[in-house]
mmCIF file of the N, C-alpha and C atoms, coordinates in Angstrom:
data_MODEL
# 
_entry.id   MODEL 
# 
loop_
_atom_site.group_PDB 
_atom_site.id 
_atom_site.type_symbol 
_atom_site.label_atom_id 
_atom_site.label_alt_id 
_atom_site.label_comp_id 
_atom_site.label_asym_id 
_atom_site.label_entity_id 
_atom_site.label_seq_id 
_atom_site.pdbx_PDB_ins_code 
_atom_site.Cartn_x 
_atom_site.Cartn_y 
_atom_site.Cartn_z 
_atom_site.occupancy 
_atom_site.B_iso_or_equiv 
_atom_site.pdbx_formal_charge 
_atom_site.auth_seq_id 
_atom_site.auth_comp_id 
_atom_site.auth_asym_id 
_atom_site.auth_atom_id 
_atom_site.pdbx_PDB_model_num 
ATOM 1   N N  . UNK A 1 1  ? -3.144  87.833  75.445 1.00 0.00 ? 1  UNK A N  1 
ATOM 2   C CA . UNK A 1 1  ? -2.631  88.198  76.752 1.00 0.00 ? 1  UNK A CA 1 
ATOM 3   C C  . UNK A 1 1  ? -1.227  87.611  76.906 1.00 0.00 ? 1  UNK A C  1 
ATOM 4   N N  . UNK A 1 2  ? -0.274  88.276  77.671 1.00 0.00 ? 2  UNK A N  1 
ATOM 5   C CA . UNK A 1 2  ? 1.089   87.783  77.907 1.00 0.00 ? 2  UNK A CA 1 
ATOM 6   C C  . UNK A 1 2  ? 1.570   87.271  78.855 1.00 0.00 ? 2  UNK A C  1 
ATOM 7   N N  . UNK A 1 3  ? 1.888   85.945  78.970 1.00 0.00 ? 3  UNK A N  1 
ATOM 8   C CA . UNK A 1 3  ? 2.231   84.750  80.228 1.00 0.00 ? 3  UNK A CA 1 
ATOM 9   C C  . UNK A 1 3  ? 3.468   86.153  81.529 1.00 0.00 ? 3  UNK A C  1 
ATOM 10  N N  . UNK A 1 4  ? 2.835   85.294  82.520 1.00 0.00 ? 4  UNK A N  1 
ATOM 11  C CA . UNK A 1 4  ? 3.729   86.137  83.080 1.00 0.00 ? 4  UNK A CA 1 
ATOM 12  C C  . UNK A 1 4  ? 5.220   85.978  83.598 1.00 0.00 ? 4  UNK A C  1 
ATOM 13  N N  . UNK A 1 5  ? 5.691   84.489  82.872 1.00 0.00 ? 5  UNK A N  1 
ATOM 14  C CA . UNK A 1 5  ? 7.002   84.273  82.695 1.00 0.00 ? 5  UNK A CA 1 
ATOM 15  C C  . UNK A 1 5  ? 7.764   85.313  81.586 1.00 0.00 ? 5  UNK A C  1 
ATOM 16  N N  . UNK A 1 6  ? 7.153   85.435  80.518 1.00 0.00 ? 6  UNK A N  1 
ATOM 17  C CA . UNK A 1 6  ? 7.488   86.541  79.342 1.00 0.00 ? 6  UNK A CA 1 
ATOM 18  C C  . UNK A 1 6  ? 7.618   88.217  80.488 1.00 0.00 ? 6  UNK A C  1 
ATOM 19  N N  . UNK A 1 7  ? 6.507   88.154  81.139 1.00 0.00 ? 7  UNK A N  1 
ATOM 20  C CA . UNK A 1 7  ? 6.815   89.249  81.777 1.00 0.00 ? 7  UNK A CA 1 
ATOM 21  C C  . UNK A 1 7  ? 7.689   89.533  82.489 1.00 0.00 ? 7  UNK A C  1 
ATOM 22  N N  . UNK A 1 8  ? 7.978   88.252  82.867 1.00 0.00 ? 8  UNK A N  1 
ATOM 23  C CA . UNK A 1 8  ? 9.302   88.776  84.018 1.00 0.00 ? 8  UNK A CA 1 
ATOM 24  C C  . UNK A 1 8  ? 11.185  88.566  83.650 1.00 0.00 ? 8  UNK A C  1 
ATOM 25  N N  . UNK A 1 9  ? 10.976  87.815  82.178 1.00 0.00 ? 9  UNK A N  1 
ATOM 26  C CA . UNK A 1 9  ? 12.221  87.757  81.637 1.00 0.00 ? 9  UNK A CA 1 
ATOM 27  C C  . UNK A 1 9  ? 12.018  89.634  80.896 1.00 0.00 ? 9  UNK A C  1 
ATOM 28  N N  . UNK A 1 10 ? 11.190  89.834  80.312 1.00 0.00 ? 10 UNK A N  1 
ATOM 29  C CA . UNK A 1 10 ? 11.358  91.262  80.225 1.00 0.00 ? 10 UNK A CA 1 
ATOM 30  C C  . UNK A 1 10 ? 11.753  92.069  81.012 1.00 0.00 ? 10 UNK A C  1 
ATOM 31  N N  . UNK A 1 11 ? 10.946  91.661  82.360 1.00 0.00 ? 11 UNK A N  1 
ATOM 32  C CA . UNK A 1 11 ? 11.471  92.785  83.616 1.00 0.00 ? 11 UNK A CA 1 
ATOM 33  C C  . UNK A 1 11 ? 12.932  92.257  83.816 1.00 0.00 ? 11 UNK A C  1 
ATOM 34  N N  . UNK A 1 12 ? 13.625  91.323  83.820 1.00 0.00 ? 12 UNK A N  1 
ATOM 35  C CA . UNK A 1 12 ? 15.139  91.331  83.863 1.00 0.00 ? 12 UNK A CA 1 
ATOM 36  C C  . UNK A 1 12 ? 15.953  91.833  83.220 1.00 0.00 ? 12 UNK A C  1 
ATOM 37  N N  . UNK A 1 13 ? 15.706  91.398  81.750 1.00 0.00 ? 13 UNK A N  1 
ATOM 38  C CA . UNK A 1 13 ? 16.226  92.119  80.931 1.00 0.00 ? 13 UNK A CA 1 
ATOM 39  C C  . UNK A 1 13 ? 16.146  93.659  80.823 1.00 0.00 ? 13 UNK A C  1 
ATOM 40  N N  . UNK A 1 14 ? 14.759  94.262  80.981 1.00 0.00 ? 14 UNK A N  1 
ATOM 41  C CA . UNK A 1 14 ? 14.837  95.821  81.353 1.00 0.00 ? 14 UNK A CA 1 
ATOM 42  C C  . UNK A 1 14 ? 15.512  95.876  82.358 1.00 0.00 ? 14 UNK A C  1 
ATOM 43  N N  . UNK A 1 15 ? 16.063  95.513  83.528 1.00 0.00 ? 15 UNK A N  1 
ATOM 44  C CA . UNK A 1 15 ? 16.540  95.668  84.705 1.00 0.00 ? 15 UNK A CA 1 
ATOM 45  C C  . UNK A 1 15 ? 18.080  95.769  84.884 1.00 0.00 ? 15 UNK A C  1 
ATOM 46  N N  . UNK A 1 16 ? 18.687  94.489  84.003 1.00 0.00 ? 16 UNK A N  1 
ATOM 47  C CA . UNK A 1 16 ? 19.942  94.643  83.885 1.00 0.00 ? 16 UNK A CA 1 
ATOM 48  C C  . UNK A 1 16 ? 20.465  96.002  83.273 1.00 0.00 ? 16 UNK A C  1 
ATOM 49  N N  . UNK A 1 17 ? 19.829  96.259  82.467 1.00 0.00 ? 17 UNK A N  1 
ATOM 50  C CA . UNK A 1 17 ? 20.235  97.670  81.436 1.00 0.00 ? 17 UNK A CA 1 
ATOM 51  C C  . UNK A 1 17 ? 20.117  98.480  82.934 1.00 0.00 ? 17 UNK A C  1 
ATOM 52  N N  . UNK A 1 18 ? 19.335  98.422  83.080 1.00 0.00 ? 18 UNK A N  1 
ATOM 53  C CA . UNK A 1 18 ? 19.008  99.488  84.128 1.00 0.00 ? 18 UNK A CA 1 
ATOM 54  C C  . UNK A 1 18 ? 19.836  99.403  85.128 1.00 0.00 ? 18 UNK A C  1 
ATOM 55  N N  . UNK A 1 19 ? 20.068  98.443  85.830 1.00 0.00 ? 19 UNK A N  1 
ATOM 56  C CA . UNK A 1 19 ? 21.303  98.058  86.609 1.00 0.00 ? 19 UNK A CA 1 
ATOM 57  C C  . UNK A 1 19 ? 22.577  98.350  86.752 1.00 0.00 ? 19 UNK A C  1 
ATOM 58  N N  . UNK A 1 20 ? 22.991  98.312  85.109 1.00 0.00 ? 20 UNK A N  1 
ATOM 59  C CA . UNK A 1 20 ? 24.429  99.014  84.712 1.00 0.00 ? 20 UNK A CA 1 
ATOM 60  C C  . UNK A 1 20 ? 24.733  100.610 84.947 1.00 0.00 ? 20 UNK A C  1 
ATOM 61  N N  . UNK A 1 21 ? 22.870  101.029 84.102 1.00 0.00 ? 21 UNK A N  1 
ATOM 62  C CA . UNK A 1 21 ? 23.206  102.085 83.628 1.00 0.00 ? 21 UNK A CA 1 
ATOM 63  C C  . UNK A 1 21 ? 23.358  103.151 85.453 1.00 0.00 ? 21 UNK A C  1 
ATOM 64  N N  . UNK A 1 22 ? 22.204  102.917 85.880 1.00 0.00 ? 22 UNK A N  1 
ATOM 65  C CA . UNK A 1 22 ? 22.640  103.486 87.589 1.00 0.00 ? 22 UNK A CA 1 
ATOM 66  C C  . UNK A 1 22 ? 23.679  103.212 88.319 1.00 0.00 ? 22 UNK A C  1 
ATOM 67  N N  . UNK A 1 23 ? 24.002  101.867 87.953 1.00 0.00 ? 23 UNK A N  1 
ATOM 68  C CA . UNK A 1 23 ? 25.634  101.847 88.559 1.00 0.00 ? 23 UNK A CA 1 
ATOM 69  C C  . UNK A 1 23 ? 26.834  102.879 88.393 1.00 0.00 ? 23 UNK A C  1 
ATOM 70  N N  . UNK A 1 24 ? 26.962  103.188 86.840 1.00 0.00 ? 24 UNK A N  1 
ATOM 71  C CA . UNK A 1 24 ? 27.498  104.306 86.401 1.00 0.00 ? 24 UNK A CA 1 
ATOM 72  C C  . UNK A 1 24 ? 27.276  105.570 86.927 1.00 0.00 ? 24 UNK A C  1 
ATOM 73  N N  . UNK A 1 25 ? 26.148  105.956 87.089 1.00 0.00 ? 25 UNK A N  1 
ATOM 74  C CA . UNK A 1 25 ? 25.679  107.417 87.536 1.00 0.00 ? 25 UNK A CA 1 
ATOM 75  C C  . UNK A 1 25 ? 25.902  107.113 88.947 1.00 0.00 ? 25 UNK A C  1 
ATOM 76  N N  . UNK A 1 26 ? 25.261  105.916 90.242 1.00 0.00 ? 26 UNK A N  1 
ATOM 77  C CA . UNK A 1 26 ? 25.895  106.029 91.222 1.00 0.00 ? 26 UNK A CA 1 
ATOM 78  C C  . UNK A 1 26 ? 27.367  105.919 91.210 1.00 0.00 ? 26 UNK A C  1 
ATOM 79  N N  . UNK A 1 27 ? 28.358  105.637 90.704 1.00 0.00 ? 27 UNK A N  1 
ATOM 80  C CA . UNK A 1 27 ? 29.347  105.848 91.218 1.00 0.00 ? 27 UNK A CA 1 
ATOM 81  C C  . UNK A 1 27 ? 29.910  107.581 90.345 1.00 0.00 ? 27 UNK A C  1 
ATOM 82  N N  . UNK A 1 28 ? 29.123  108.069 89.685 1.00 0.00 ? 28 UNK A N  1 
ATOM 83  C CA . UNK A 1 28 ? 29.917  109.521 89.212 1.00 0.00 ? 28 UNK A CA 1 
ATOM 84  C C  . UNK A 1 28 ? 29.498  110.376 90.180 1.00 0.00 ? 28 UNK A C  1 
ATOM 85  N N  . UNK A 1 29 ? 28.139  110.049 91.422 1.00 0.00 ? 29 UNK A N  1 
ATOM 86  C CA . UNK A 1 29 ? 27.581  110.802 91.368 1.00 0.00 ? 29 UNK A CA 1 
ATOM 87  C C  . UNK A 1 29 ? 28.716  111.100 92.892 1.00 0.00 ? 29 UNK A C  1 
ATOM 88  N N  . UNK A 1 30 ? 28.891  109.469 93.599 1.00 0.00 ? 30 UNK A N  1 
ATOM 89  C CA . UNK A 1 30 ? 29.466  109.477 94.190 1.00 0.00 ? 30 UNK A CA 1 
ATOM 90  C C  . UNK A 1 30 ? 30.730  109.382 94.714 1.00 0.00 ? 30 UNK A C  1 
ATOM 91  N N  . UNK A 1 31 ? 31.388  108.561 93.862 1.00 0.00 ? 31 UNK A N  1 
ATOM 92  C CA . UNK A 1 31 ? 32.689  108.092 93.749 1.00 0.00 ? 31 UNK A CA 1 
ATOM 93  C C  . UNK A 1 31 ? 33.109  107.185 94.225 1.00 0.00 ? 31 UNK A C  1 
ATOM 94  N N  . UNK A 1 32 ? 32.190  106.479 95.032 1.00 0.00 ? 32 UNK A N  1 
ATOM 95  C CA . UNK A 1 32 ? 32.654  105.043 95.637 1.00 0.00 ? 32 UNK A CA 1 
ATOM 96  C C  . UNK A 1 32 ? 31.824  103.505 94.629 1.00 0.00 ? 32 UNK A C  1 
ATOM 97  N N  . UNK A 1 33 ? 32.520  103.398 94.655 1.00 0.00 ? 33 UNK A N  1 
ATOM 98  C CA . UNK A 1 33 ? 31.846  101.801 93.764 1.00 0.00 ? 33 UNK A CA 1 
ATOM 99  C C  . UNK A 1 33 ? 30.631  101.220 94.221 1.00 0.00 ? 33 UNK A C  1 
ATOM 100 N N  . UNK A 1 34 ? 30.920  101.424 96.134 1.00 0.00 ? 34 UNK A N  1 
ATOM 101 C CA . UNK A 1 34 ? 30.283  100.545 96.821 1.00 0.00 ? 34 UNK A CA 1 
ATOM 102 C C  . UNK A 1 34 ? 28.678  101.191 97.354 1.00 0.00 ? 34 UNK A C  1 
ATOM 103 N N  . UNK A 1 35 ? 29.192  102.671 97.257 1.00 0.00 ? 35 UNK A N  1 
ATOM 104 C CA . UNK A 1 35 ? 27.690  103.289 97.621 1.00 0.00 ? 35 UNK A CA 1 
ATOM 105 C C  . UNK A 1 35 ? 26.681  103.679 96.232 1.00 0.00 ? 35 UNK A C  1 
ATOM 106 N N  . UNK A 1 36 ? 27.707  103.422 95.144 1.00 0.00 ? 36 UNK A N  1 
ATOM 107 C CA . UNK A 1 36 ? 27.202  103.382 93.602 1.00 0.00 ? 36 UNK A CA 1 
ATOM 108 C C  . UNK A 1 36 ? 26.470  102.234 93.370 1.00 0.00 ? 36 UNK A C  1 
ATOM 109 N N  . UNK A 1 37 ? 27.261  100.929 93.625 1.00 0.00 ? 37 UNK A N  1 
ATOM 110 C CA . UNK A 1 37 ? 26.322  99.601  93.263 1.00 0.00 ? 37 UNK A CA 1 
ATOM 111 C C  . UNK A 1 37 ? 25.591  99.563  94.275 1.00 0.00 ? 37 UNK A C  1 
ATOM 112 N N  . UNK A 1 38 ? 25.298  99.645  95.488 1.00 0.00 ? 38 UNK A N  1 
ATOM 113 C CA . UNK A 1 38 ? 24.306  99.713  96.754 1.00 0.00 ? 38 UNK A CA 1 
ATOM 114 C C  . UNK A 1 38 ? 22.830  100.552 95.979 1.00 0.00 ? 38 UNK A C  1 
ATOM 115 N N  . UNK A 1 39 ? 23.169  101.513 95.476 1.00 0.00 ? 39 UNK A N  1 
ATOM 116 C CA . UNK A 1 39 ? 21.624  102.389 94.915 1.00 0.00 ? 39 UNK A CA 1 
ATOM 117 C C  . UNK A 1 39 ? 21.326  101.938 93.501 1.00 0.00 ? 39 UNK A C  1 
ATOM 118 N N  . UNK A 1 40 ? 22.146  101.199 93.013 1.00 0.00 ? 40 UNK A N  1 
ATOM 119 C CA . UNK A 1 40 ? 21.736  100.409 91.498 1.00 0.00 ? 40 UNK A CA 1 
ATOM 120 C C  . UNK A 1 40 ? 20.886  99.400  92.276 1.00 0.00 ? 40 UNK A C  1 
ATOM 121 N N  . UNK A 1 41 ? 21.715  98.784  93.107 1.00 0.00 ? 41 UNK A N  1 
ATOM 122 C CA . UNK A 1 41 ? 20.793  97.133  93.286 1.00 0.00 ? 41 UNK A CA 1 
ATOM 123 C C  . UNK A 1 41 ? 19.516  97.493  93.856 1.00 0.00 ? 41 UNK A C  1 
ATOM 124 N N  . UNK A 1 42 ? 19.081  98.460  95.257 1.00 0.00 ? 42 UNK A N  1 
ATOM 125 C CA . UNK A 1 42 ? 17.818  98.917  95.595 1.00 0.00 ? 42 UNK A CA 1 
ATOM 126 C C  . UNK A 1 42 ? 16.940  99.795  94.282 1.00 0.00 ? 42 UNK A C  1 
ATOM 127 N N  . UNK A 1 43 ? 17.359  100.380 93.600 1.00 0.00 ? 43 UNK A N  1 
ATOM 128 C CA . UNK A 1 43 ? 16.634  100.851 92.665 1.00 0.00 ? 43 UNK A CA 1 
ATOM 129 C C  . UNK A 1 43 ? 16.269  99.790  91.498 1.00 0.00 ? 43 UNK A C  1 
ATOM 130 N N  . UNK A 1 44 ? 16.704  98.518  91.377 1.00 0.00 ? 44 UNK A N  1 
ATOM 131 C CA . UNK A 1 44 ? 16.921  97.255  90.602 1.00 0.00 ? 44 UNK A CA 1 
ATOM 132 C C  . UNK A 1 44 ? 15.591  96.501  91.226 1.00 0.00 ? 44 UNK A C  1 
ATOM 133 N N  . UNK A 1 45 ? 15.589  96.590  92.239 1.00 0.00 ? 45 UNK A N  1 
ATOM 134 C CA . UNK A 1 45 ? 14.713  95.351  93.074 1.00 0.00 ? 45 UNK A CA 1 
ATOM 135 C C  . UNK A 1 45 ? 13.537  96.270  93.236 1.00 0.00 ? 45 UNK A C  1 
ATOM 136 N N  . UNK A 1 46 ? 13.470  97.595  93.004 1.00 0.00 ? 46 UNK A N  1 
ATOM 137 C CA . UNK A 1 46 ? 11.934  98.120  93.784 1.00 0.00 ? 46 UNK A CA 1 
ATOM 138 C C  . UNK A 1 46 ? 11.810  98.160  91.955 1.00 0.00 ? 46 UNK A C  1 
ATOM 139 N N  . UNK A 1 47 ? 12.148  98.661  91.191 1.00 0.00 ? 47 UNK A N  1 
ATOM 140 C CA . UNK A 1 47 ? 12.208  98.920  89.812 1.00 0.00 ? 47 UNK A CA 1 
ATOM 141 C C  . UNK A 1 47 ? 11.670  97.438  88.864 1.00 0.00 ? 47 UNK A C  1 
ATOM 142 N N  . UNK A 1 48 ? 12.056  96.194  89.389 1.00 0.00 ? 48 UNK A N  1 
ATOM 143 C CA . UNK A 1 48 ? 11.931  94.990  88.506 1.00 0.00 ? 48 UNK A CA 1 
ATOM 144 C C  . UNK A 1 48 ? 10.327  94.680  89.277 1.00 0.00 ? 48 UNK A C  1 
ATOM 145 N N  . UNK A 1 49 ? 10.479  95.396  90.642 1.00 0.00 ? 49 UNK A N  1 
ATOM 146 C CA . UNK A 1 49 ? 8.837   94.812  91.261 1.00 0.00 ? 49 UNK A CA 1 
ATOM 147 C C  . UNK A 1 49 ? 7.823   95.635  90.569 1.00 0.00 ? 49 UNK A C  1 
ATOM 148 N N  . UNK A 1 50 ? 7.972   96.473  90.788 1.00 0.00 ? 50 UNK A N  1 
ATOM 149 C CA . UNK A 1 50 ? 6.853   97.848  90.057 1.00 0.00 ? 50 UNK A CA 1 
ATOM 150 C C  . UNK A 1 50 ? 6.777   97.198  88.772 1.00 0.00 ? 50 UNK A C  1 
ATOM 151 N N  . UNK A 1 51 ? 7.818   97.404  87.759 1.00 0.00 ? 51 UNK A N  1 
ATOM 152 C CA . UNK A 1 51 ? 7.715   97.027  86.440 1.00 0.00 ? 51 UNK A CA 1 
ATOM 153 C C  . UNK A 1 51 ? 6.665   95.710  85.951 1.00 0.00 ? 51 UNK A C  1 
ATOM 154 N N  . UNK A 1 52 ? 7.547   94.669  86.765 1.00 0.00 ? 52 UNK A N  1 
ATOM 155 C CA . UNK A 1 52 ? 6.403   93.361  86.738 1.00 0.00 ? 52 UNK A CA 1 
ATOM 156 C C  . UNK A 1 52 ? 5.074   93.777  86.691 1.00 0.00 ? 52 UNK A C  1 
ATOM 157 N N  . UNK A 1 53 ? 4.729   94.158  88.042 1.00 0.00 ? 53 UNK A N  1 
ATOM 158 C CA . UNK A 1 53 ? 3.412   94.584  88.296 1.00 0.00 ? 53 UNK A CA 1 
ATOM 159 C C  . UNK A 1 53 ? 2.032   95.182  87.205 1.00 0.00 ? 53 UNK A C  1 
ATOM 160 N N  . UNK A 1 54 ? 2.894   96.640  86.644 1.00 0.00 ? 54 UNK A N  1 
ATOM 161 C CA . UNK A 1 54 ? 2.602   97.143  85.525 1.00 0.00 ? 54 UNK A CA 1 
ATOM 162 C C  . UNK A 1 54 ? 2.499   96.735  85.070 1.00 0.00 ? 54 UNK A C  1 
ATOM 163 N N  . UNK A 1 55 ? 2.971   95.603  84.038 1.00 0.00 ? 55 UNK A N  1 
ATOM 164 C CA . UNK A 1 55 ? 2.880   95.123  82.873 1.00 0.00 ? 55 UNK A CA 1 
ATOM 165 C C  . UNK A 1 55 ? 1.655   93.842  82.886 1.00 0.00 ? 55 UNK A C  1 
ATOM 166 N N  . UNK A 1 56 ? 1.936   93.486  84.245 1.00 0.00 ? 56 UNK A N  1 
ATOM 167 C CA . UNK A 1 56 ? 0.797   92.383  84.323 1.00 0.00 ? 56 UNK A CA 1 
ATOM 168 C C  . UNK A 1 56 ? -0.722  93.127  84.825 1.00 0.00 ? 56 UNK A C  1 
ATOM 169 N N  . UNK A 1 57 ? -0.518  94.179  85.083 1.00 0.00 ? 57 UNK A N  1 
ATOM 170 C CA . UNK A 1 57 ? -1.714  95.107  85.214 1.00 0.00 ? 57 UNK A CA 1 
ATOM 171 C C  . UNK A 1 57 ? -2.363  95.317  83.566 1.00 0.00 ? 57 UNK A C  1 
ATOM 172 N N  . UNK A 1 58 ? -1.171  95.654  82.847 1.00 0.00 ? 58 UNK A N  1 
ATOM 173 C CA . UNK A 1 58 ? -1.414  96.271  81.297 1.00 0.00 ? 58 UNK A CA 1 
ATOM 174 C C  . UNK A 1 58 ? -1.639  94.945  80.277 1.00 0.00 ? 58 UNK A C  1 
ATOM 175 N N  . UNK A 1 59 ? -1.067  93.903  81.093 1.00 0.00 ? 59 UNK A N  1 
ATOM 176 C CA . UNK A 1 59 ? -1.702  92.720  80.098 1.00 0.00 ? 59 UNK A CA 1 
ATOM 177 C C  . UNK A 1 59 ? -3.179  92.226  80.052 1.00 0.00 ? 59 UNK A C  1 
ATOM 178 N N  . UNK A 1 60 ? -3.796  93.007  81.169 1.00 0.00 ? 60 UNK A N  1 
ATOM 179 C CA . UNK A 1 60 ? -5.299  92.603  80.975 1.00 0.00 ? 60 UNK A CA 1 
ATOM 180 C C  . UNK A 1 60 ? -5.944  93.855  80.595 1.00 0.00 ? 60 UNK A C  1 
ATOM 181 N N  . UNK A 1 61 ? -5.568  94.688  80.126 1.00 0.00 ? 61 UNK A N  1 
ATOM 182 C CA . UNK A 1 61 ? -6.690  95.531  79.243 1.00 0.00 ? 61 UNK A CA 1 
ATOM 183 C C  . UNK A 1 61 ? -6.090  95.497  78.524 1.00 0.00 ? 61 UNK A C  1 
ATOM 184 N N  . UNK A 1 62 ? -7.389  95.569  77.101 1.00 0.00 ? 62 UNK A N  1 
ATOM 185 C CA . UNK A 1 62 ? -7.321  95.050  76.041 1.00 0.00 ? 62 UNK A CA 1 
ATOM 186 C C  . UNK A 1 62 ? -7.522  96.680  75.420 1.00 0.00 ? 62 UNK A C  1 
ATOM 187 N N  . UNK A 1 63 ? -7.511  97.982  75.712 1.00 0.00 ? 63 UNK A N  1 
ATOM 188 C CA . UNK A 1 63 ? -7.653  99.065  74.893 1.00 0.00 ? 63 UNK A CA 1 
ATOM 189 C C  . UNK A 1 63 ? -6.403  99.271  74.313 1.00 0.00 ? 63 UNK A C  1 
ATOM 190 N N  . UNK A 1 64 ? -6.862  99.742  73.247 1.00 0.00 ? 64 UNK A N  1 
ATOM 191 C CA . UNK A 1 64 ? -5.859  100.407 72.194 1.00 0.00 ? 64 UNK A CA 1 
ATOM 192 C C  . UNK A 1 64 ? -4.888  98.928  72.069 1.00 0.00 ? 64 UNK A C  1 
ATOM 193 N N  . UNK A 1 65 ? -5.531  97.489  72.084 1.00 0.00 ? 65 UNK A N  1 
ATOM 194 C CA . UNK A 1 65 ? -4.771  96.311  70.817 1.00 0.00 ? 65 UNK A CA 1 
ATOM 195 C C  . UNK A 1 65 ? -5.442  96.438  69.820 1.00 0.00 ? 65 UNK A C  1 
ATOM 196 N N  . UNK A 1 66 ? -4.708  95.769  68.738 1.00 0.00 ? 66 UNK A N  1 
ATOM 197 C CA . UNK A 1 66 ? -5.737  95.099  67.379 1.00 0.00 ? 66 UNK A CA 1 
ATOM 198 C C  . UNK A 1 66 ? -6.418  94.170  67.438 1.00 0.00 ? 66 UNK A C  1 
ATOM 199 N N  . UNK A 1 67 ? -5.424  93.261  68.318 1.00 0.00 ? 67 UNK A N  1 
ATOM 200 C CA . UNK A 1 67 ? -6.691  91.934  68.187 1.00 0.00 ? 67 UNK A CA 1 
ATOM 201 C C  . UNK A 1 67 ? -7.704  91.890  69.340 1.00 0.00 ? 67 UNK A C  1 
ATOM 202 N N  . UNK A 1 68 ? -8.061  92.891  69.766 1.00 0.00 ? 68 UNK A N  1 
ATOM 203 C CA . UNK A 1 68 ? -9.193  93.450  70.649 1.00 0.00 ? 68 UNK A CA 1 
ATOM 204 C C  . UNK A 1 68 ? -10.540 93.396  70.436 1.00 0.00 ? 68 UNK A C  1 
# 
């Protein structure tokens, strides 16, 4: 099973990527920096919560491991 400190440096690290990468698309989509990084950071914070969640949901079933 996976500590859920491991889980949540994952969820950062998935997050930052993720962070950048919507930053980019909010600002092409929009053209302002500020309404671009505004929908990165809310999509960052509901995105790193969900994610956590999931994973600590998926760390307790044991289908489809090997060492199961």
């Amino acid at each position: 099973m996976e500590r859920p400190r491991r889980t949540l440096v994952k969820s950062i690290i998935w997050n930052i990527n993720g962070l950048a990468m919507m930053s980019v698309v909010g600002y092409a989509m929009t053209g302002s920096a500020g309404v671009g990084g505004a929908i990165a950071m809310i999509n960052t914070v509901i995105g790193l919560s969900l994610y956590f969640l999931y994973e600590r949901i998926w760390s307790r079933i044991s289908w489809g491991r090997a060492d199961a």
